[in-house]
N, C-alpha and C positions, 0 to 999 in steps of 0.2 A: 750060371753061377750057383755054388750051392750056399744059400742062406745059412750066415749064422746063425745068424735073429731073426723071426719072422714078428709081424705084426699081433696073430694069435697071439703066439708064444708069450709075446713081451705083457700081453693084457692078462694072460693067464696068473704069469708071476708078479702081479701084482703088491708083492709083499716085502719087500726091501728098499732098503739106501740107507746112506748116512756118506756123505761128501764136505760134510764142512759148512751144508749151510750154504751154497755160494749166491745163494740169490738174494742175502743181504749181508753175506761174507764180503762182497767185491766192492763196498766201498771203506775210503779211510777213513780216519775220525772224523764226524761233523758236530762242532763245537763242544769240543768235550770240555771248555771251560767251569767250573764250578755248577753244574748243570745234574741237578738226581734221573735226570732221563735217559737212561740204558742207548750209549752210544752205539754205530754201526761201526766195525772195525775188520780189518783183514786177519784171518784166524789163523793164517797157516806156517808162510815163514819158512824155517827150516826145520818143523816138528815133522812125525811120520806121516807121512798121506800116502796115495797113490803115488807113482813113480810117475805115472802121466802128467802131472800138477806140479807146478811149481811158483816161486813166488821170490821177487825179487824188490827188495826195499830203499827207500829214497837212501840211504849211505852205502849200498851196494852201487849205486850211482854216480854221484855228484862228483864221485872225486875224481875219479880215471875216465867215465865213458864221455868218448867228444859228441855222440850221437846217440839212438835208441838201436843199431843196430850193431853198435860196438858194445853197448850192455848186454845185447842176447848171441852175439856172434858164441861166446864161452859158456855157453849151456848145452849142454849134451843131447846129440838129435838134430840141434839147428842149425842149416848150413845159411851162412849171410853173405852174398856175393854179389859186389859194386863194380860199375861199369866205368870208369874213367873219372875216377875223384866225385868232392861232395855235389850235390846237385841231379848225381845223373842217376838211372835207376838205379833200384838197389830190389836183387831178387833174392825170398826167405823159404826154404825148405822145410818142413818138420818130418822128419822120418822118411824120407825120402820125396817126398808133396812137391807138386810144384804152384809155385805163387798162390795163383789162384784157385786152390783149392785151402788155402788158406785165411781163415777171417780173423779181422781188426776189429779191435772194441776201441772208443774213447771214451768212458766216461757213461758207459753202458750202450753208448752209438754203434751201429755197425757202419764202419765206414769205406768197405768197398763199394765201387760203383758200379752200375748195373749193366752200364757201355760196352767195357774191357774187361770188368771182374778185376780189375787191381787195387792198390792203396799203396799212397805217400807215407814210408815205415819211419821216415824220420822227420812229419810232419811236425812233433812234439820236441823240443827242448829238452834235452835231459833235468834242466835246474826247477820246469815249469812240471815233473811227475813226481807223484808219491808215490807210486809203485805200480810194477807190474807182473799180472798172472797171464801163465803158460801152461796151456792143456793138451797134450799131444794126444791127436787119433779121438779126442771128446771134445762136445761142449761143454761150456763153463756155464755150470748153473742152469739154464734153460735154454731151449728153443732149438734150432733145424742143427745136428750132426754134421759137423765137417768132414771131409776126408783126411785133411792136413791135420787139424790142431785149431786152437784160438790164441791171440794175444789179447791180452785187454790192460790199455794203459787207466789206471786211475791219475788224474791230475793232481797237483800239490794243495793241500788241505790240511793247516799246520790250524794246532788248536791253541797256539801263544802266540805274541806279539813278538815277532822277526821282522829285521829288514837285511837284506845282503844284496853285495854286488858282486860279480865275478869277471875276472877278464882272462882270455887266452888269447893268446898268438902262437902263429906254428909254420910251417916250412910252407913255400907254396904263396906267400902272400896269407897263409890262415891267419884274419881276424875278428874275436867274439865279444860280446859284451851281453851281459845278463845282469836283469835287476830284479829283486822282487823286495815284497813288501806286506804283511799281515796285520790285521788289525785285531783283535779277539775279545768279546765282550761275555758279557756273563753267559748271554743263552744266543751267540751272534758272531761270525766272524768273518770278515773282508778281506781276502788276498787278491792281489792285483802284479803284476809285471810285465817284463819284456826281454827280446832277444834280440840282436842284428848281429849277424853272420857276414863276412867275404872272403872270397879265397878264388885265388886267380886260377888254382888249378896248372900252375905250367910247367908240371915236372916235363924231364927226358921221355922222347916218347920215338920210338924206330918207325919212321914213315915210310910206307910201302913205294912209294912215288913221290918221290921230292917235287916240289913248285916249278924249281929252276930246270930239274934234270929230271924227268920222268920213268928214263930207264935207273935210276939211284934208288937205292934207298937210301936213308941218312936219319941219322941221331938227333933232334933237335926239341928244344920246348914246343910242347903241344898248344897252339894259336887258337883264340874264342871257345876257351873253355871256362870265364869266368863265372863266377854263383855268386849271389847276391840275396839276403835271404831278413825279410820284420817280423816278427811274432808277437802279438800282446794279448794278452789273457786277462779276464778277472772272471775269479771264483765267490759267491756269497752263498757263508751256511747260516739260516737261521734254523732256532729250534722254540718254536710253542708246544708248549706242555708234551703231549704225546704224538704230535708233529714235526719231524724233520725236513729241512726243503734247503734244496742248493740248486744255485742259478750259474752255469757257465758259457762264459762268453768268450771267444777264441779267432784270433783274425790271424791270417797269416799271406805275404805277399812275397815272390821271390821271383827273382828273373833270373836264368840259366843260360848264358853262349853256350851254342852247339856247334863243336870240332868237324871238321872235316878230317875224319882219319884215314884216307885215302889220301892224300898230297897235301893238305895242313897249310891250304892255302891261306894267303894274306889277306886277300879279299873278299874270303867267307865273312859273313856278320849275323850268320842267321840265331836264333833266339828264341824260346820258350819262356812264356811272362804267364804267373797265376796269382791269381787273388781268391782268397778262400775266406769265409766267415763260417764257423760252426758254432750251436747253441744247443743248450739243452736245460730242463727243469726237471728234476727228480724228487718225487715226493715220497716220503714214509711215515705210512700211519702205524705208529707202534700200539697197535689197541688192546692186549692181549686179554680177549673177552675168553671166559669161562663161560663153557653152553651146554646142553645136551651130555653130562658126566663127566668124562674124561676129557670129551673132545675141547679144544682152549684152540681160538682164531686170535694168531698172532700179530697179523698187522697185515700193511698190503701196500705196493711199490707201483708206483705211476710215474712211469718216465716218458718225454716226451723231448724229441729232440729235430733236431734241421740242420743242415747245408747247404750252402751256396756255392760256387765255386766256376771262375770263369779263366780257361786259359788260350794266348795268345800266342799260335804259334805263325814267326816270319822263315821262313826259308827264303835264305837271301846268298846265293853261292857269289854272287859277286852285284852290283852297280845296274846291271840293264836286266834281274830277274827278281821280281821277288811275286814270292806267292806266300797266302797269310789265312790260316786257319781259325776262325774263331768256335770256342767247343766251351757249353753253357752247360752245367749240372745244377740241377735241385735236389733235395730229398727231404722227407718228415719222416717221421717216424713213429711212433705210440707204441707201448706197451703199459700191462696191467697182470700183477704178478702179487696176489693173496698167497697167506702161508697160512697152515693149519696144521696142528698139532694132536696126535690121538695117540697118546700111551707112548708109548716107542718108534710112532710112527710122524711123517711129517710129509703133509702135502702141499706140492707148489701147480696149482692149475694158471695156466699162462695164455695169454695175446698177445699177438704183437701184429704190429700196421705198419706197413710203411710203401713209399710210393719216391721214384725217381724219374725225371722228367731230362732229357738231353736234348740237344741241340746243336749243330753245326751250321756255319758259315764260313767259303771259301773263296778267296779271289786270287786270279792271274794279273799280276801289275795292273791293279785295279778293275777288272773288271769280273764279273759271277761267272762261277764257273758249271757251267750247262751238265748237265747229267745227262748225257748221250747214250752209254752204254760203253764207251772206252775208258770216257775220264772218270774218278771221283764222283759221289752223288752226296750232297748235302742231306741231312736228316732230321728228322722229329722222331724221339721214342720214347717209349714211358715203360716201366715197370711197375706194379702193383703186386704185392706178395703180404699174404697172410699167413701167418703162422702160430698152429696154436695145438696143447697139449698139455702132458703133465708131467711132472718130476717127484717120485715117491722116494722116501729117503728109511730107513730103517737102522735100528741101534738096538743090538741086544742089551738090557740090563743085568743079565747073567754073564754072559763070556765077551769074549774081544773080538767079538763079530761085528761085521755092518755091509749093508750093501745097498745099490742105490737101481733104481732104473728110471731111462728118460723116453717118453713117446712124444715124437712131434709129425705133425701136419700141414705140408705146406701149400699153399694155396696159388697159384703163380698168374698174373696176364702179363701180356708181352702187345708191344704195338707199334710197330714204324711207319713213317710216311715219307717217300724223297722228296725233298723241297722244292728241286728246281728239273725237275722231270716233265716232258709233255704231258702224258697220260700218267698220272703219279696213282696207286691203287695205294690206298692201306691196308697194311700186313697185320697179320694178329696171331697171336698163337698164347692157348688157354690150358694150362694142365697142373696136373697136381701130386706129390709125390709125399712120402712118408721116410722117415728117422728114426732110429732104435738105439738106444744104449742100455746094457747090464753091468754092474760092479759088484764084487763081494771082497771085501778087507777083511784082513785077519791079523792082528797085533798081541804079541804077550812081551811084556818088558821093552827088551831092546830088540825085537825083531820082529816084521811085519812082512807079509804078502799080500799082492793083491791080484787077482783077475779080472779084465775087462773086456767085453764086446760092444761092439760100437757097426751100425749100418750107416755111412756116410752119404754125403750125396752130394755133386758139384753141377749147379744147374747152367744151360748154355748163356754166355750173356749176349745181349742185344746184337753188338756186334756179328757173335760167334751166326744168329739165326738169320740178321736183317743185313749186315756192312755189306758195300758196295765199293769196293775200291775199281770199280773199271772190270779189269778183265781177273780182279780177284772177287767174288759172292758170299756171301752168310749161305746158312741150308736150314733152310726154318722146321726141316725132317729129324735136327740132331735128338739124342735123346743123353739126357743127362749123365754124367761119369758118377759111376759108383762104385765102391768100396765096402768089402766085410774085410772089419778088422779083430783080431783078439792078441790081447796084452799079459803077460804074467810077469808081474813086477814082487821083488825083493828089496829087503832095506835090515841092514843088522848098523847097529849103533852102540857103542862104548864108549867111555870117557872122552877117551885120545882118540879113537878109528871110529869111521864111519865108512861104510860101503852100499851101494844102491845099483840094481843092475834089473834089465829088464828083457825080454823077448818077445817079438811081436811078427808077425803076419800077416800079412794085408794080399787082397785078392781084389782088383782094378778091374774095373771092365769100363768099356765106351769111349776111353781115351778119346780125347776130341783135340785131331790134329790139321794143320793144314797142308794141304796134298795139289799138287800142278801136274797138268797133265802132259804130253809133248809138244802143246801148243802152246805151254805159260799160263794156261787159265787155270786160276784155283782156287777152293773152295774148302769150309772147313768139314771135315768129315771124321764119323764114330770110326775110327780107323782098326780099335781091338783093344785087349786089355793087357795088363802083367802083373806078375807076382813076385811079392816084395816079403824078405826073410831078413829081419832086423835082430840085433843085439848092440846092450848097450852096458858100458861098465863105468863107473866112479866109484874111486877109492878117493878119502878123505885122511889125512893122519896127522897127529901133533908132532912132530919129532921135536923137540923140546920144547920151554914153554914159549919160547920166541922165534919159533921157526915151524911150520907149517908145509906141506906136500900132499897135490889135488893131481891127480890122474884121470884121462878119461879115452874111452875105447869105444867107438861107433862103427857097426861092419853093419853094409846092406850087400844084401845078393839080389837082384831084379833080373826077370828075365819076361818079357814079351810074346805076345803071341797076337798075332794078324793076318787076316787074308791076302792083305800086303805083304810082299816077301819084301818091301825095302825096311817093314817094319818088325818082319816076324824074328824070333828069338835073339834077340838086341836086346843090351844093355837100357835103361830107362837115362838118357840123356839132361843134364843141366844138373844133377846131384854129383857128388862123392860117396864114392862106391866103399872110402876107408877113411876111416880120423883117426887119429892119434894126437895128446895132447897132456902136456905134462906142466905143473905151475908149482915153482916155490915162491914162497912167502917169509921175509926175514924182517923182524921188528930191533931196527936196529938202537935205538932209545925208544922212551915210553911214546915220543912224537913221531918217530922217524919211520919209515918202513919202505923195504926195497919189495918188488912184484917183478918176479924174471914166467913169461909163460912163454911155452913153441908149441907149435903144430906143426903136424906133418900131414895131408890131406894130398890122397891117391883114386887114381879111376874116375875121372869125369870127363865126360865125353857131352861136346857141345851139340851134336844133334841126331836125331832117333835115325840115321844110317850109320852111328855109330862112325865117323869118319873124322879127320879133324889136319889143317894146312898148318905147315909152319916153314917159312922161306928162310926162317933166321939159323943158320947154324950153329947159333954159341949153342941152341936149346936141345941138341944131339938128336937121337932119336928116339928119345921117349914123349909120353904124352904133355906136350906144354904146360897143359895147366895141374899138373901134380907140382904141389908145394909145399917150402919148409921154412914155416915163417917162425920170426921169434919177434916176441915185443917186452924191453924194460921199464915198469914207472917207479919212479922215484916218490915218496908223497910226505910232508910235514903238516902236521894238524894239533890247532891247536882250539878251545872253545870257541877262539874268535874269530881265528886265520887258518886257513889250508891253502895247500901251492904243492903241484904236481908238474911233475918235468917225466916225460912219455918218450920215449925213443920207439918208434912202431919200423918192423919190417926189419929191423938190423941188417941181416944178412943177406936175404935173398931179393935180386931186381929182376930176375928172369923169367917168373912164370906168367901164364897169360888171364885177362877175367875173363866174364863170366860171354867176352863178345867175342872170344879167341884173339885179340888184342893185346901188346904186351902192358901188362900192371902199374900203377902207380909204384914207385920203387920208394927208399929211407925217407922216412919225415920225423921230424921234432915237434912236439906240443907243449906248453908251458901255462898253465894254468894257473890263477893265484883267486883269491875271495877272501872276502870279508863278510862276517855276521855279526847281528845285534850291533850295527852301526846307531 
C-alpha cells in the first residue's frame, strides 16, 4: 500500500492543529452552578467544523429517539442495521466500516471488548445522555486511529435542579419507563436515575419451516424473542477551586429470548442473560500556570475507568438439551492527558493503560465440556495495550486557518490459555503498531473547507488469534487491517441554507475474514484488501419560517482485491452501496410539530461472494434487502410536558435485515414526560 502519512512525515510537520479542543471539548457542563471556575463544555454543536465531526445534543434526543441507534441511524455516513427487534444485535457502519473497526466511548471509556471487538450500541438510555460526538475515518481528541470513526456518548450532567419521569408504550408489547433526578449545589451536583425496558418482540415473521409442517412456510408471530432490559445510573460532579472530578456509576442487567428462525419452535427457551457494572473517575486540573514566556500549562485530565460484565448464554432448543455458556469480562483502564499552550500552538502529550481479562465456561446438560479438538475449548485471555503520543493543534491569528496532527503508539500483549484441554500451552502474541492523522481547516464567513489524512488500524481480537470453536481456529499469524484515508470536506452556510458535502477515499488492506476449506475447517485469515470511493451531500433549507427540508446523499463505490477469487473484485459486503434520504419538518402551533422523513437505501450484499437467497416471491427479483422506509412523529412540548406519537416503517414490510431475514415491519410508539415534577 502506498502511505499517505508516514511516521517521518507526520514528525516532520510538526506544526499545526486546532480541532476544537476535543480533549476537554468532550465533556458537558460540570457544575456550572454559580461557580467563577471556567467550566468544561461541548464546543461544537452545529457551528463550522470539520465535516468528519459532528455532535448531537440531549434535545436532538429525548423527544423522538427510542434508542442511541435511532439518534445516529439519520446522520449521514452511518449505516444502523438491527437484527430481529430490540435486544438483538445491532451492527454500525461509518463510511462504509464495519462494526469492529469502529470505537465506543462512554464517558471517555472505550468500551469495546478485546474477545470479539464489539460493543453493546444501545447499552445507554437515550434520557440517561447529554450528548453525542461523531468522528468519521479520526479520532476524537486522542489516542490510536480507527479505521471507521468514533462515537462517544457523554452521560447526562445537568447543572440545575430537574426531576422527570417518562413513559412509552409501542407495538410489540413495547414498554419503558424512565426516571431521573438532579440535585445542583453551589460548587456540586448529584444526578441519579433509571430505566426498565420490555418488548415481547412478536411481530409477523415468514418461517422457512413451520413446526407442524416442515415442507411450509407460513406467516406467524415470531416465539422467544422477548427483551427484558434495568439500567441505573448515578453521576456526581464536584468542583474544588481549580479541581473538577465526576464520579460515574452505571449498572445495567438484561435478558434476551433467542428465536429459532428456522421453524419458530414452541419449545425453544433458549436465552442470553448480562449483567454489566461500569465506573469511571475523571479528574481536571484547570491549573493554568504561566512559565517559561509564552508557554502557559493548562491543566491536565486523569481518567480512570472499569468494567465488569458477565453473560449467560442457555441454548435450550427444547426440554432434553440444554448447553450454557458462561463468558466473564473485566477491564481498567487509565489515561493522563496535560495540555499546553505556546502562542498559537497547543499540545496534548498522552497515556493511556488499559487491560481486559475474559473468560469462558461451558456445560453439556451439566456436565464440562472437554476440549478435545472437535468440540469448543473453554478460555483464559487478557489484553494489555498501551497507548501513547501526542496531538499538536495550531490556529492562525492572522487568517482562517488551522490544522491539527495526531501521533499514536500502540503497545499490544495478547495471551490465551484452554481451560479444560490435556496439554493446555499458553499462547502469546506481543506487537506493536503506530496511527497518523493531518487536518488543515480553512473558513472565511460562511464557508469552510477542510482536508484530512488519517492511517487507521484495526487490531486482531483475542478471539480472531486464539478462538477455538472445534473444527473452526484463531491464526495467532493475523496482521492487523489497515486503512489510508484522505477526506476533503466543504460547508457553505446562509441565514435559511446550509449545505455540507464531503469526498473521501479509503484504501484497506488485511481484511481479516473467515474462510473453510472443503472439509468445513476454518480459520480467520488476512484474506486482501479494497478500495472505497465515498461522497456525501446535505442540503439544510428554511422554506418558511415554520417549515424546514434536510436532504441527504451517501454513494460508496468498493471494490476488492484478493488471492481469493471467491473474494477478489467483489463488492464490500454488510454496507449500503447508496442512501437517499429526504426529511420535512412542519411547526404546526408554537407547541406542535409534525417530522415526516424516508429513505431509500440500495446495494447491500449480505456476504463477500457477493451472493444473497430469497425463497419469498412477493420480494421479485431484486436484491431483498434494498429498502424504502418512511417514518412519521407527531411531538407536543411544553416547559413541563412533551408526548410524541412515532409511526416508524409506514409502508414498507418486505425488505430483509441485516441476517437476510424478513424485517420487523409497522410499529407505533407513544411517548409522554414530565419535568421539574
Amino acid at each position: 500500500m502506498n502511505k499517505l502519512l508516514s511516521i517521518p512525515s507526520l514528525s516532520f510537520y510538526c506544526c499545526c492543529l486546532f480541532f476544537t479542543k476535543i480533549s476537554y471539548g468532550a465533556q458537558s457542563n460540570i457544575d456550572s452552578v454559580e461557580t467563577d471556575i471556567e467550566t468544561i463544555e461541548i464546543v461544537n454543536s452545529h457551528e463550522f467544523n470539520s465535516v468528519n465531526y459532528q455532535v448531537l445534543h440531549r434535545e436532538d434526543l429525548i423527544t423522538s429517539a427510542q434508542t442511541l441507534s435511532d439518534a445516529l441511524k439519520n446522520i449521514n455516513g452511518i449505516q444502523i442495521r438491527q437484527i430481529s427487534g430490540l435486544g438483538n444485535p445491532v451492527s454500525i457502519s461509518i463510511r462504509g466500516s464495519s462494526g469492529k473497526q469502529v470505537q465506543m466511548y462512554i464517558d471517555g471509556q472505550l468500551v469495546n471488548d478485546s474477545q470479539f471487538g464489539g460493543f453493546d450500541l444501545n447499552q445507554i438510555p437515550t434520557d440517561q445522555i447529554e450528548s453525542i460526538e461523531i468522528s468519521k475515518s479520526q479520532a476524537l481528541g486522542t489516542g490510536s486511529t480507527p479505521i471507521g470513526g468514533v462515537i462517544r456518548v457523554n452521560t447526562y450532567n445537568p447543572s440545575e435542579n430537574k426531576k422527570k419521569i417518562a413513559l412509552s408504550i409501542g407495538s410489540f408489547g413495547y414498554k419503558e419507563v424512565n426516571f431521573l433526578s438532579n440535585n445542583a449545589f453551589k460548587k456540586h451536583s448529584l444526578a441519579f436515575g433509571g430505566n426498565y425496558l420490555v418488548s415481547d418482540n412478536d411481530y409477523n415473521y415468514l418461517v422457512p419451516q413451520s413446526f407442524v409442517n416442515p415442507s411450509e412456510s407460513i406467516n406467524e408471530p415470531l416465539r422467544n424473542n422477548e427483551f427484558e432490559k434495568l439500567s441505573l445510573f448515578i453521576n456526581d460532579n464536584v468542583q474544588l477551586d481549580q479541581h473538577q472530578l465526576r464520579f460515574n456509576l452505571q449498572y445495567n442487567k438484561q435478558d434476551k429470548a433467542l428465536a429459532n428462525y428456522q421453524n419458530n419452535s414452541p419449545e425453544n427457551s433458549s436465552t442470553l442473560e448480562s449483567d454489566q457494572i461500569r465506573y469511571s473517575i475523571q479528574h481536571y486540573w484547570l491549573a493554568d500556570i504561566n512559565s517559561f514566556g509564552d508557554i502557559n500549562f493548562e491543566g491536565i485530565e486523569i481518567n480512570y475507568s472499569g468494567e465488569n460484565k458477565d453473560e449467560l448464554y442457555l441454548e435450550r432448543p427444547n426440554e432434553d438439551r440444554i448447553k450454557t455458556s458462561d463468558y466473564k469480562n473485566t477491564k481498567q483502564q487509565i489515561s493522563i492527558k496535560p495540555n499546553i499552550n505556546w502562542s498559537t500552538l497547543s499540545f496534548t502529550p498522552f497515556v493511556d493503560i488499559s487491560r481486559q481479562n475474559f473468560s469462558s465456561f461451558s456445560t453439556q446438560n451439566g456436565e464440562a465440556i472437554q476440549c478435545n479438538g472437535i468440540s469448543s475449548c473453554d478460555v483464559e485471555a487478557a489484553q494489555t495495550q498501551i497507548n501513547f503520543g501526542a496531538r499538536i493543534e495550531w490556529k492562525s491569528d492572522s487568517y482562517p486557518i488551522s490544522s491539527y496532527i495526531l501521533g499514536n503508539q500502540l503497545r499490544e500483549k495478547n495471551a490465551n490459555s484452554a481451560l479444560n484441554a490435556i496439554d493446555s500451552q499458553k499462547e502469546t502474541k506481543n506487537t506493536h503498531y503506530s496511527t497518523q492523522e493531518l487536518g488543515i481547516n480553512y473558513g472565511t464567513g460562511n464557508f469552510n473547507t477542510s482536508v484530512n489524512f488519517s492511517n487507521g488500524i484495526r487490531t486482531p481480537t483475542l478471539f480472531e488469534l486464539f478462538g477455538d470453536r472445534g473444527s473452526f481456529k484463531g491464526n495467532g499469524n493475523l496482521l492487523p487491517e489497515e486503512a489510508n484515508t484522505i477526506t476533503l470536506g466543504l460547508q457553505y452556510q446562509v441565514k435559511q441554507f446550509n449545505l455540507s458535502s464531503s469526498l473521501y477515499r479509503q484504501d484497506l488492506e488485511n481484511s481479516i475474514v473467515a474462510i473453510f476449506n472443503s472439509s468445513g475447517v476454518g480459520s480467520y485469515t488476512n484474506v486482501g484488501g479494497a478500495l472505497l470511493n465515498g461522497f456525501e451531500l446535505q442540503g439544510n433549507i428554511s422554506l418558511l419560517d415554520n417549515l424546514s427540508l434536510s436532504m441527504q446523499v451517501s454513494l460508496i463505490d468498493s471494490d476488492t482485491s484478493s488471492p481469493f477469487i471467491a473474494f477478489d473484485n467483489k463488492k464490500l459486503p454488510g454496507i449500503y452501496h447508496q442512501q437517499y434520504s429526504a426529511s420535512l419538518l412542519y411547526k404546526i402551533k408554537p407547541n406542535w410539530q409534525i417530522k415526516i422523513n424516508s429513505n431509500l437505501d440500495k446495494e447491500l450484499y449480505f456476504n463477500r461472494n457477493n451472493q444473497f437467497q430469497s425463497t419469498n416471491s412477493n420480494l421479485g427479483s431484486g436484491n431483498p434487502a434494498d429498502r424504502s422506509l418512511t417514518n412519521i412523529a407527531l411531538n407536543w412540548q411544553t416547559p413541563k410536558y412533551n408526548a410524541s406519537l412515532s409511526f416508524n416503517n409506514v409502508f414498507n414490510e418486505k425488505y430483509q435485515d441485516l441476517a437476510n431475514r424478513p424485517a420487523q415491519g409497522k410499529s407505533i410508539q407513544l411517548k409522554f414526560s414530565i419535568e421539574d415534577l
